[in-house]
MARBA-3410 file (N, C-alpha, C, O; in Angstrom, 1 decimal):
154
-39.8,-24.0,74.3,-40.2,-22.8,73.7,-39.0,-21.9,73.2,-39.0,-21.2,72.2 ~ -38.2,-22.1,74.1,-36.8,-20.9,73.9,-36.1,-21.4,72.4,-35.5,-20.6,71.8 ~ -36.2,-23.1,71.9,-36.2,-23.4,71.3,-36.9,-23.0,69.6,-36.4,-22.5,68.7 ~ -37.6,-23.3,69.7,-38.6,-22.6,68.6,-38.1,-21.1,68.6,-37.3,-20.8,67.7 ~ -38.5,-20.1,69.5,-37.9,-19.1,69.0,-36.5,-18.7,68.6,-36.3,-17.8,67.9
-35.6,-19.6,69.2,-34.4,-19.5,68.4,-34.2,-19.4,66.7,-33.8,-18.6,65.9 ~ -34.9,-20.8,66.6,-35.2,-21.2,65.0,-35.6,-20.1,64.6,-34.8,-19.5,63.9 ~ -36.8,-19.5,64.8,-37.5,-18.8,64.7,-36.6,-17.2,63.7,-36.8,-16.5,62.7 ~ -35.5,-17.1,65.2,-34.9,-15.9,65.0,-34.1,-16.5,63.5,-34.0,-15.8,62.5 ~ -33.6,-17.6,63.7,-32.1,-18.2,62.5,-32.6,-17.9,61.2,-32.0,-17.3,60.4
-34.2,-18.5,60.9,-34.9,-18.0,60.2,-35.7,-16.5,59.3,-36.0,-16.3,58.2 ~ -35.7,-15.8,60.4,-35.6,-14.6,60.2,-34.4,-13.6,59.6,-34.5,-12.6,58.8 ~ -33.3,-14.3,60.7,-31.6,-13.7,60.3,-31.5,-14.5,58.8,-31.5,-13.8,57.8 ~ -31.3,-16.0,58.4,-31.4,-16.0,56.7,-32.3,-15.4,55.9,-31.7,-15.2,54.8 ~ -33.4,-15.2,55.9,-33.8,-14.1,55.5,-34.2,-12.5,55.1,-34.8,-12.0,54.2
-33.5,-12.0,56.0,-32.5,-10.9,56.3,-31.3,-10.8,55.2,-31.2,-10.1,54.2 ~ -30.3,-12.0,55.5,-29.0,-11.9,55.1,-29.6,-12.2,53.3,-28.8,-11.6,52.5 ~ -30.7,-13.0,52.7,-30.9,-13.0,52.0,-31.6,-11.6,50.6,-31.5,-11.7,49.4 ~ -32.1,-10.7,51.3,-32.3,-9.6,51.4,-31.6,-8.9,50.9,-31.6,-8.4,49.8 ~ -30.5,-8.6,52.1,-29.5,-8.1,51.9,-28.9,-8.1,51.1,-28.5,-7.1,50.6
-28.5,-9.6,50.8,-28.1,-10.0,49.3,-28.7,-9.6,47.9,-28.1,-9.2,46.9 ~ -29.6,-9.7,48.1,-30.2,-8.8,46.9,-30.5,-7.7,46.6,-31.0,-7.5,45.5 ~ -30.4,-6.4,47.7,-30.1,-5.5,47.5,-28.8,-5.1,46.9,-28.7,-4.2,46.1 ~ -27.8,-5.6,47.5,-26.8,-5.8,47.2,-26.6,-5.9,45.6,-26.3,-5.0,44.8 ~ -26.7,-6.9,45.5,-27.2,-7.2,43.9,-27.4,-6.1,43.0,-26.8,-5.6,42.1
-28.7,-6.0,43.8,-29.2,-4.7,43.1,-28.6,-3.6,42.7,-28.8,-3.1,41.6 ~ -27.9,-3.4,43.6,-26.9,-2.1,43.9,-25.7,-1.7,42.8,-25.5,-0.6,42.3 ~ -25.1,-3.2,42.5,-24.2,-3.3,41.9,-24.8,-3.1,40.4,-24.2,-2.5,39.5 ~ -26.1,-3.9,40.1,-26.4,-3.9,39.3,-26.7,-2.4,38.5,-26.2,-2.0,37.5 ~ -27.4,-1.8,39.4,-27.4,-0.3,39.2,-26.3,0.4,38.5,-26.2,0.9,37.4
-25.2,0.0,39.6,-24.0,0.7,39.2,-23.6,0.4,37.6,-23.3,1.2,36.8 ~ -23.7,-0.8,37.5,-22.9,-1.4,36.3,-23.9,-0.5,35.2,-23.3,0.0,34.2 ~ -25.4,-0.3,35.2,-26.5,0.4,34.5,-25.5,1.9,34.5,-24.8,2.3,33.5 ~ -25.6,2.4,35.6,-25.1,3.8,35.3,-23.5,4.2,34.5,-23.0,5.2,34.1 ~ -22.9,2.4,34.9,-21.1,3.2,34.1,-21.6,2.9,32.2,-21.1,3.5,31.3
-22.5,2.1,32.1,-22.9,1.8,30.9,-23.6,3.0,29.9,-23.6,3.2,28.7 ~ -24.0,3.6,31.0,-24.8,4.5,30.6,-23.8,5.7,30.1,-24.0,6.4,29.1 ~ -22.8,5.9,31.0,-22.1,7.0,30.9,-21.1,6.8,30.1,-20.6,7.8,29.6 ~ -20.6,5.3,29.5,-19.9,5.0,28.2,-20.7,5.3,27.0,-20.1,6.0,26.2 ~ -21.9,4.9,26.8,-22.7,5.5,26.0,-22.8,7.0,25.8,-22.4,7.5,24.7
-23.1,7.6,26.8,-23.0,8.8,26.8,-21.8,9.9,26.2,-21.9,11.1,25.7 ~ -20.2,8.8,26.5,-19.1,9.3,25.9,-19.1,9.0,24.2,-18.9,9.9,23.3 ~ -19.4,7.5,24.1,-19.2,7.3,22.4,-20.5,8.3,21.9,-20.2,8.7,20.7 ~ -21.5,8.7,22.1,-22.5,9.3,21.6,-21.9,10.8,21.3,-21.8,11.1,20.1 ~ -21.3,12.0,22.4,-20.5,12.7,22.2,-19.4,13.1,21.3,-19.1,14.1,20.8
-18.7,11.7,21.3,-18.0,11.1,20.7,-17.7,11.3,18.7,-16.9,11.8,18.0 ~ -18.6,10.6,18.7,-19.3,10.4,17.2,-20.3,11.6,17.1,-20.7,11.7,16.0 ~ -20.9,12.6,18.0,-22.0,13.5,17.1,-20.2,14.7,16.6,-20.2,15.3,15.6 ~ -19.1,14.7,17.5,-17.7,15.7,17.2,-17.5,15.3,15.9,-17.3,16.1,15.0 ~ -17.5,13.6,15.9,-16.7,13.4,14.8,-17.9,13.8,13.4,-17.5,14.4,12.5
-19.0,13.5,13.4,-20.1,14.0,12.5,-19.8,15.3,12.2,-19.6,15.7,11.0 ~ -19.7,16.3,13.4,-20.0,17.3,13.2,-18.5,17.9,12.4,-18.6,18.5,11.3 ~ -17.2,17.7,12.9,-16.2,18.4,12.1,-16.0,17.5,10.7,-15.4,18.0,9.8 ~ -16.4,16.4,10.4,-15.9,15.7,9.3,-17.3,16.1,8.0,-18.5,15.9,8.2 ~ -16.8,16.7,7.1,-17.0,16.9,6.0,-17.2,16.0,4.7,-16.3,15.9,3.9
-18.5,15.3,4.6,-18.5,14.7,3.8,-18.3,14.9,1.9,-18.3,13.9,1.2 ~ -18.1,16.0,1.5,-17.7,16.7,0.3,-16.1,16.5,0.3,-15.6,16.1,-0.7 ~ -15.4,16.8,1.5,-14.4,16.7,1.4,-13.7,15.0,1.6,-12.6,14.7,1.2 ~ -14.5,14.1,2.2,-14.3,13.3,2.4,-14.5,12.1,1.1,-14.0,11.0,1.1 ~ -15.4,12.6,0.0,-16.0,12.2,-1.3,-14.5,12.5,-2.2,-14.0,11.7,-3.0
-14.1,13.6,-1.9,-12.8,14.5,-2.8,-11.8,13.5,-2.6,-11.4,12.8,-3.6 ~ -11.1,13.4,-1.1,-10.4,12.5,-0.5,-10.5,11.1,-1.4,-9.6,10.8,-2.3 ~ -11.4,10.4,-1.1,-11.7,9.1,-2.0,-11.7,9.0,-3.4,-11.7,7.9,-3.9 ~ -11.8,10.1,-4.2,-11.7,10.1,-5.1,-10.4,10.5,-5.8,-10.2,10.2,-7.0 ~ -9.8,11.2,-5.1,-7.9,11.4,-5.5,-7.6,10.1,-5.0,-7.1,9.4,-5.9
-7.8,9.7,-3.9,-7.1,8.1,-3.9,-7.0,7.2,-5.0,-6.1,6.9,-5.7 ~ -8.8,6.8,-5.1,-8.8,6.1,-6.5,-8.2,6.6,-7.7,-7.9,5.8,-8.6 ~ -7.9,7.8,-7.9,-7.5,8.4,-9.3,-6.1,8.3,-9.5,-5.5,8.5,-10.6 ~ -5.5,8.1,-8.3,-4.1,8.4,-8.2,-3.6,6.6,-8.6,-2.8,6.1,-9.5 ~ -4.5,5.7,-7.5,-4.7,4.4,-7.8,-5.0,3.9,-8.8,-4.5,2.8,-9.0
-5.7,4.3,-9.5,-5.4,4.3,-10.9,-4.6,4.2,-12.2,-4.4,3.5,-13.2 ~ -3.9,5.7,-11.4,-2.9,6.2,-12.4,-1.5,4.7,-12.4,-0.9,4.1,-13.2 ~ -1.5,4.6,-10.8,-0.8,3.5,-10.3,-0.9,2.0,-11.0,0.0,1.1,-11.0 ~ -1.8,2.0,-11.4,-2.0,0.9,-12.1,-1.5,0.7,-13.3,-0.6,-0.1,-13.6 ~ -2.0,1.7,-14.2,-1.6,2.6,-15.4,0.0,2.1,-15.4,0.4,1.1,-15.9
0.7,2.9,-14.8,2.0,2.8,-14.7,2.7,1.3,-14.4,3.7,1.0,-15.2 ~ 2.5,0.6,-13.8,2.5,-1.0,-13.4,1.9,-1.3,-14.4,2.1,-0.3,-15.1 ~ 1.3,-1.9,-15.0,1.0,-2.6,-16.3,2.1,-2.5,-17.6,2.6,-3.4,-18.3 ~ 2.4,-0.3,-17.6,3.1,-0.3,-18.8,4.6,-0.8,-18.4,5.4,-1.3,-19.2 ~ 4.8,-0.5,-17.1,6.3,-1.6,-16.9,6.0,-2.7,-17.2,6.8,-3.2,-17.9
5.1,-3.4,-16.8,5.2,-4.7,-17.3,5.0,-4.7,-18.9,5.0,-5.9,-19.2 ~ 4.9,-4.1,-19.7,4.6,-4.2,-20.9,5.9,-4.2,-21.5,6.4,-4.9,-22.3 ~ 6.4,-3.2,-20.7,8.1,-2.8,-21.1,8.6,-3.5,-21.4,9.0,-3.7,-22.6 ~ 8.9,-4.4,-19.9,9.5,-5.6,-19.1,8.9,-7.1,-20.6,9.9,-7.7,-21.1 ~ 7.7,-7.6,-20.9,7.0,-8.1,-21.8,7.8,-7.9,-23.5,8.2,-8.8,-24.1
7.8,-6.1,-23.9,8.5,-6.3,-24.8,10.0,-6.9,-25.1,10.4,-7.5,-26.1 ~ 10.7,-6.6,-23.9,12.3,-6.7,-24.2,12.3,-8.3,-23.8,13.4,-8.7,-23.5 ~ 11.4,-9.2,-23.7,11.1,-10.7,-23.7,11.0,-10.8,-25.1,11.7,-11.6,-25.7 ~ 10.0,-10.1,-25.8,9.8,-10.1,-27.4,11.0,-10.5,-28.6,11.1,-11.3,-29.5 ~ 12.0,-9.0,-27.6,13.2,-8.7,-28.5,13.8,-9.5,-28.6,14.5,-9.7,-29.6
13.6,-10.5,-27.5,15.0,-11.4,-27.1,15.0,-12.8,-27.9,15.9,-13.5,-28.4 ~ 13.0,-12.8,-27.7,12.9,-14.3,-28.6,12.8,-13.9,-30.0,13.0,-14.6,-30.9 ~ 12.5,-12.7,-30.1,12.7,-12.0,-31.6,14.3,-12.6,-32.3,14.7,-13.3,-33.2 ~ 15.0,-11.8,-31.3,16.9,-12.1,-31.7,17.2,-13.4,-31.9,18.0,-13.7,-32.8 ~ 16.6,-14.4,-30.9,16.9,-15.9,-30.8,16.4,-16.6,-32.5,16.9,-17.4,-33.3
15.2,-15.7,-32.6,14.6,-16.6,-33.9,15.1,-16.0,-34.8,14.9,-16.5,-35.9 ~ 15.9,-14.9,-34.8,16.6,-14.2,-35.9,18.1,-15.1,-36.1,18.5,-15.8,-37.1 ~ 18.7,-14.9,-34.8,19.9,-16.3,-34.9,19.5,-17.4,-35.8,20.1,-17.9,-36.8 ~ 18.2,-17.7,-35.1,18.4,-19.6,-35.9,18.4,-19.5,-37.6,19.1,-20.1,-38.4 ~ 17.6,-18.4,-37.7,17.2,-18.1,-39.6,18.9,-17.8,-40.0,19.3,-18.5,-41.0
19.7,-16.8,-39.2,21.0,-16.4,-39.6,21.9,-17.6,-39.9,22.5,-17.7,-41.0 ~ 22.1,-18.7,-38.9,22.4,-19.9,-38.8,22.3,-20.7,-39.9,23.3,-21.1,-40.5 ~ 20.9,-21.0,-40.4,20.3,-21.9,-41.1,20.6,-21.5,-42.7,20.6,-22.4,-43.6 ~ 20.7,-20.3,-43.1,21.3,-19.7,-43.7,22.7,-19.4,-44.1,23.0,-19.1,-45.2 ~ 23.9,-19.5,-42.9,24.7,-19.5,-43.0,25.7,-18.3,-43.0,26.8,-18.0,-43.2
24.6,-17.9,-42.4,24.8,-15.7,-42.1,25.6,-15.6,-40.1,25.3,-16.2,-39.1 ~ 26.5,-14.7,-40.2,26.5,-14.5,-39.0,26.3,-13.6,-38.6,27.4,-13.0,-38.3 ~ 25.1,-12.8,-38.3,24.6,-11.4,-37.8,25.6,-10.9,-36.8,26.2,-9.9,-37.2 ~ 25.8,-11.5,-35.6,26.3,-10.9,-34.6,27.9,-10.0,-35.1,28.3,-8.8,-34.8 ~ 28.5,-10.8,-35.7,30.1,-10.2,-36.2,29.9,-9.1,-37.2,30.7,-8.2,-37.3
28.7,-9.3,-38.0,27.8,-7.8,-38.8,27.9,-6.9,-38.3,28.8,-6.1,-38.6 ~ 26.8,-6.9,-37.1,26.3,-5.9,-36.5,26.8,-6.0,-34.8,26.1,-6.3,-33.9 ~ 28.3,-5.7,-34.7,28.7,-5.5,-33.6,27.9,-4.6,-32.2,27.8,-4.9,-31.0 ~ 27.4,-3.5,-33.0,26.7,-2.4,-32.2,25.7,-3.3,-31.2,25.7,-3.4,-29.9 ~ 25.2,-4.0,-32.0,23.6,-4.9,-31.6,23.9,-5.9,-30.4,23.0,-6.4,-29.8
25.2,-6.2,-30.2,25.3,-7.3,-29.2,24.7,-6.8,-27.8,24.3,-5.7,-27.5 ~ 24.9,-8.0,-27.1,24.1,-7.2,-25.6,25.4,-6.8,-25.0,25.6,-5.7,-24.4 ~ 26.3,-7.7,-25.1,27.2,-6.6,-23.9,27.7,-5.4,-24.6,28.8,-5.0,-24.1 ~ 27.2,-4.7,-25.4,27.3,-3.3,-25.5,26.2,-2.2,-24.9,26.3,-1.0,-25.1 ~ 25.3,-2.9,-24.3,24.3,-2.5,-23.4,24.4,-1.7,-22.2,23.8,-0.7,-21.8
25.5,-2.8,-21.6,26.1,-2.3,-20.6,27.3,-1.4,-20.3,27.4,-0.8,-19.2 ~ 28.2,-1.4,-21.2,29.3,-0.6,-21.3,29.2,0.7,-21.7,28.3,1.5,-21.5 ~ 30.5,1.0,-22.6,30.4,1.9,-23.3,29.7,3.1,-24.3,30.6,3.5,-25.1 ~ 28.6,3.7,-24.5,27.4,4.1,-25.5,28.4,5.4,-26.1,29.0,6.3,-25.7 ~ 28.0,4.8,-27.6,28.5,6.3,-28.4,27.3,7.2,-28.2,26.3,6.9,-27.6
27.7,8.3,-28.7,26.4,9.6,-28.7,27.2,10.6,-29.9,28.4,10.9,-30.1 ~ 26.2,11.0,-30.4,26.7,11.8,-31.2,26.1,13.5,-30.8,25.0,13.9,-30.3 ~ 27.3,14.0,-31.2,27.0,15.3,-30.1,27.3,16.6,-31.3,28.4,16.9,-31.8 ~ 25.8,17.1,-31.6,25.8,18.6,-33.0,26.8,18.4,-33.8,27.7,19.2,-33.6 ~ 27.0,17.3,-34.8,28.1,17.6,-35.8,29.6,17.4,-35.4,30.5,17.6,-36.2
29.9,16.9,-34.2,31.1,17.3,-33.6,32.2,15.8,-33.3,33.3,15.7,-33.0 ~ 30.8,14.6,-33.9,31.5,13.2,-34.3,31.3,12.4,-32.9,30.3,12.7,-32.2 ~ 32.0,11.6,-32.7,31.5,10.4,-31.7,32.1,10.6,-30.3,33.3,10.5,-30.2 ~ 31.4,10.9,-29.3,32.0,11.2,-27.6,31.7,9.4,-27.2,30.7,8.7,-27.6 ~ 32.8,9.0,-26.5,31.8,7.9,-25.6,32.2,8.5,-24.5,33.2,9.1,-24.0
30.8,7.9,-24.1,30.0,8.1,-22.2,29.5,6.7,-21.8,28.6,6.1,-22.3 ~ 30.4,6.5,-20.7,30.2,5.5,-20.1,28.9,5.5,-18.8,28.9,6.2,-17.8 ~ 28.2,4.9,-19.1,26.6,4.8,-17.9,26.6,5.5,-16.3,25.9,6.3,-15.7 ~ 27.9,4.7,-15.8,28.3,5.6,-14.4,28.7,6.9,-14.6,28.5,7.5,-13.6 ~ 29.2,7.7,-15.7,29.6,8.8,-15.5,28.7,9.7,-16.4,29.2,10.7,-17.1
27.3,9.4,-16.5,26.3,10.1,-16.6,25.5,10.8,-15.5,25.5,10.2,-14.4 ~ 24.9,11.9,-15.6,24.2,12.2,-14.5,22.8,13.1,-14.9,22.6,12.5,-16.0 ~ 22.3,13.6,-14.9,20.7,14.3,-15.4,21.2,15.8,-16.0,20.7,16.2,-17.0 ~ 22.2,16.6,-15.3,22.7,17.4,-15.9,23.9,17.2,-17.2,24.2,18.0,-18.1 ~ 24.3,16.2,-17.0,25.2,15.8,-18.0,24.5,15.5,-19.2,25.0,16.1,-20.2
23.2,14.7,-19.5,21.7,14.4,-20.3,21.1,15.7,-20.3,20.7,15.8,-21.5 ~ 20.8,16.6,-19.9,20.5,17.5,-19.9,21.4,18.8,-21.4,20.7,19.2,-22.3 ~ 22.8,19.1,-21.1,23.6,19.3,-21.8,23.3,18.7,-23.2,23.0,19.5,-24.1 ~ 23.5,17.4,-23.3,24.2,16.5,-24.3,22.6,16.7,-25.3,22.7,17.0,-26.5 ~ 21.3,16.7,-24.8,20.2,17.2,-25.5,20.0,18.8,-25.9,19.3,19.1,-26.9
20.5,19.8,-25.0,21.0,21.0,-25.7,21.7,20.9,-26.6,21.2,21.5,-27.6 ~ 22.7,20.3,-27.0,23.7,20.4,-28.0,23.4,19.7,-29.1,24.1,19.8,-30.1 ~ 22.0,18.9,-29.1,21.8,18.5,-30.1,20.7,18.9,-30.9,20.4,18.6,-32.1 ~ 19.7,20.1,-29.6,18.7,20.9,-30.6,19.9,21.7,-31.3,19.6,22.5,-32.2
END
């Protein structure tokens, strides 16, 4: 008999401990419900602040100086490349000008000294109000010196 009720009790105590377990369970479960609940609660807070100070007229304005400006950006990128496109022109322009000078028997370049390229780089005359030929060399230009040099020639 003492037997049986032993079992008896073992079975009772896993059942118990099973219980327990699931309240347990429970418990946690709860918990994890309520921190969920209260993240919610923060991003909800959250987002009605950001609703409430963000301005959608202004936010329309915003987007639309971007694009306009991006735009303009484009605008400008293209015509450099067009720039960049023409002085490719010039060059096969000059090449096909050579061959005709050539074929003809003409020497352009010893002509028209001015026109060579390495005068591009160097030295530039400028003619300055009546007063005959200054040369200015590229480095020893500056926006006020350009600035001057177009006074003196209104």
């Amino acid at each position: 008999m003492e037997l049986v009720r032993v079992r008896k009790q073992k079975e009772k105590l896993l059942e118990m401990k099973y219980k327990v377990s699931a309240v347990q369970t429970r418990a946690t479960t709860m918990r994890a419900t309520q921190q969920s609940a209260k993240a919610l609660a923060g991003a909800t807070s959250a987002m009605a602040y950001t609703n409430a100070t963000m301005s959608l007229p202004a936010l329309q304005k915003t987007s639309m100086d971007y694009q306009k400006e991006n735009d303009m950006l484009e605008m400008k990128g293209e015509m450099m490349d067009d720039l960049f496109e023409n002085d490719e022109e010039d060059e096969e322009a000059d090449e096909v000008l050579d061959k005709i000078g050539d074929e003809i028997g003409l020497d352009l370049k010893s002509q028209l000294p001015s026109a060579q390229k390495g005068d591009l780089h160097g030295e530039k005359e400028k003619v300055a109000a009546g007063k005959g030929k200054v040369a200015i060399r590229e480095e020893d230009v500056d926006d006020e010196d350009l600035k001057k040099l177009l006074a003196k020639l209104k």
